[in-house]
N, C-alpha and C positions, 0 to 999 in steps of 0.2 A: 215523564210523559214525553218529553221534548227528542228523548234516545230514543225512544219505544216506538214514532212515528217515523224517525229516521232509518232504525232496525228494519221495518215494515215497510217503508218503500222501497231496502237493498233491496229485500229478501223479495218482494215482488216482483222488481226485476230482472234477477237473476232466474227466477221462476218460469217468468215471460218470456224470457232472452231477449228483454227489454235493450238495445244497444246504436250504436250508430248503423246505418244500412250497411252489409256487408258487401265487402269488395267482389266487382264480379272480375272473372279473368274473360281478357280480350284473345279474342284470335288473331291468331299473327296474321297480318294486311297481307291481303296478295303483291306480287308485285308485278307493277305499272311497267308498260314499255317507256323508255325514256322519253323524254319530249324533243324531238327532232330542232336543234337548232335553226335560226332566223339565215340561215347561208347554207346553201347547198353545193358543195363546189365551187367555192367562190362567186355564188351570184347571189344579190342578195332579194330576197322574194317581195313583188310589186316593183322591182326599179323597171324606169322602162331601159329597154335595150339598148348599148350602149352605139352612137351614131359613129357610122366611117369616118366623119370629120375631128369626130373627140381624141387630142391630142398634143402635144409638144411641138413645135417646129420653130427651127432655126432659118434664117432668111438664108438663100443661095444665093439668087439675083435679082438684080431690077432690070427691066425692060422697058425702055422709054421709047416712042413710035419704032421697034423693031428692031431698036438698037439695044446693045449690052449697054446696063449702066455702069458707075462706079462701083468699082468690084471693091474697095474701102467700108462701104456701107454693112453696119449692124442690124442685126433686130433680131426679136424673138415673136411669134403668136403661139399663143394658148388658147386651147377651144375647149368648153367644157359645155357640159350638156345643155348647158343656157345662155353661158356669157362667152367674149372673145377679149384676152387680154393682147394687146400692141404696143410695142417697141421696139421703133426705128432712130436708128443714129446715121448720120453721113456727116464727113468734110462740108463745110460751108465754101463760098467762095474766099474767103477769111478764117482766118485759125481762131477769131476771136469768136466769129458766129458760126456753131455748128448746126447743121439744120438735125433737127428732133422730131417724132410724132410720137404721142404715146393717145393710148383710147382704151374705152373699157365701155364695149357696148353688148347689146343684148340679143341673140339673132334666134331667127327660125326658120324653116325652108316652106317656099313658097313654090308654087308652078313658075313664077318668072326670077327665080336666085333665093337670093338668101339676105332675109326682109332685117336687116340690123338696127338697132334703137341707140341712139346715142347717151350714154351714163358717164362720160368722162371723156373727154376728146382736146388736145390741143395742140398745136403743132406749132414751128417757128418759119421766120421767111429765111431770107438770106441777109437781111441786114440784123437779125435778129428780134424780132418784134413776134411776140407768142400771140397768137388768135386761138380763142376758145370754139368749140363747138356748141351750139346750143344744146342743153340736154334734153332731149326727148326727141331730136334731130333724128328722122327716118331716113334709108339709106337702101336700095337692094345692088346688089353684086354680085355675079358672078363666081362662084371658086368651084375651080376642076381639081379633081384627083389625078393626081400624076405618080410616075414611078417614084415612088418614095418621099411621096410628097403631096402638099398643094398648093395652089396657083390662083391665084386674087388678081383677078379680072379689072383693072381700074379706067381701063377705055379702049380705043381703038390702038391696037398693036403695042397696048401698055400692060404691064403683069408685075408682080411679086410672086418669087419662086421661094417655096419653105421647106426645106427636108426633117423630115418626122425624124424628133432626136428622143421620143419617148410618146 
């Protein structure tokens, strides 16, 4: 009996074509235009445009009331779409005390310059003695664009001259 019920459900469904659902065939996918990558030409889409100031510069000269400084004197600024990295080196009046500034502040353009936040700032004297800037110290300046360069305004007939090295 136990064969005879087994016989009886092949045979019905082979009958049936009792089976798993039959595979259907896909149609071949159309094809998609590629997806345009995030950079078109080198710009990358949503950056804001990149500012005349954004750049490398190496220091040429200082200018102290209208006079040339020490042509001895180092430094670099970096301007990047938000921050201004600074450093300056000079001979001290002592070989033991070199005067230093280095700063790493935060800038944006104003109708009267260029409104700076202070995030790192410290400089030395001439006997050597380092003073901090407070951080969150506000600051506006001056800086012109010059031939090949630019020029940090720090007072009357005072400047910092930087030749764009990148």
């Amino acid at each position: 009996m136990r064969k005879m019920t087994s016989l009886l459900v092949l045979v019905s469904a082979v009958l049936l074509q009792w089976q798993d659902p039959k595979p259907t065939i896909q149609k071949p996918a159309t094809q998609q235009p590629a997806a345009k990558p995030a950079t078109t030409l080198g710009k990358v889409i949503g950056k804001p445009k990149r500012h005349p100031l954004e750049g490398v510069y190496k220091l040429r000269s200082r200018v102290v009331q209208g006079l040339a400084g020490n042509r001895s004197s180092r430094g670099y600024l970096v301007i990047t779409s938000r921050h201004m990295f600074l450093s300056l080196a000079s001979p001290g009046t002592s070989d033991e005390h070199p005067l230093v500034h280095a700063a790493v502040r935060e800038w944006r353009m104003t109708d009267d310059g260029v409104r700076m936040t202070s995030k790192l700032d410290y400089f030395s004297s001439e006997s050597g003695v380092i003073t901090m800037t407070a951080e969150g110290k506000q600051d506006v300046r001056r800086i012109q664009i010059v031939r090949g360069g630019v020029r940090v305004i720090q007072g009357e007939q005072t400047w910092l001259e930087f030749e764009r090295v990148e």
